[in-house]
N, C-alpha and C positions, 0 to 999 in steps of 0.2 A: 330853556327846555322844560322847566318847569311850568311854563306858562303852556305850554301846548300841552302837556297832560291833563293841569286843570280845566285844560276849555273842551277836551275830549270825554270828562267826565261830566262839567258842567251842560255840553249838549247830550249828552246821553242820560244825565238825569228830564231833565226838560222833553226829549220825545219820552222817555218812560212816563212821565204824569202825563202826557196828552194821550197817551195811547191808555191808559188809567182812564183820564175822564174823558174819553170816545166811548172806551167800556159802556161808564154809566146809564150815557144816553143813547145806548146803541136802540134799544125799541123805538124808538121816537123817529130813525130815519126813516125814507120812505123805501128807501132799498136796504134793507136787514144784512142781507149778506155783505153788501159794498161796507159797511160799518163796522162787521163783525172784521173784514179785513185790515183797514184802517187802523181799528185797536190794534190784533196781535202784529204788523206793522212797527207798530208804535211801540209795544213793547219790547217786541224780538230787538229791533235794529238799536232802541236806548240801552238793553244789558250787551248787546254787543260794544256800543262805545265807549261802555263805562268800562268792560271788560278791555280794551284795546287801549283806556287810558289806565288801567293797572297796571297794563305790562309793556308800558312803552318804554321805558326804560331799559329794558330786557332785549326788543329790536335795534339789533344795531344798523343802521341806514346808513348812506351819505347826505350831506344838507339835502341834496336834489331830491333824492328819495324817498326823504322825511318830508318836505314838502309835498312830494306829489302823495304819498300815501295818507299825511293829513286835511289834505284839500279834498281827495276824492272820498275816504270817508267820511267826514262832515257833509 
């Protein structure tokens, strides 16, 4: 169980830095807006997973339901 919290943290940090450095280079794309989305994307959905592997522990599931609620968020 342990291992599925850290991988719900560890992808959730990882979209958080790409949605970071989308940020950076967002003037450089050729459509601004599509970029600007991208990033907050990137960030929004990474503290949501880092947030959901905080409190996994806390969701009580069945195996089935922990499966499918960690396959569909990742």
């Amino acid at each position: 169980m342990e291992t599925l919290k850290r991988r719900l943290i560890w992808h959730g940090v990882l979209l958080f830095l790409l949605g970071l450095l989308t940020g950076l280079i967002e003037t450089q794309f050729v459509n601004v807006r599509m970029a600007l989305a991208a990033h907050l994307e990137g960030v929004m959905n990474g503290v949501f997973l880092i947030a959901l592997g905080a409190i996994w522990y806390e969701i009580k599931l069945s195996a089935t339901l922990t499966g499918i609620t960690l396959y569909s968020a990742l």
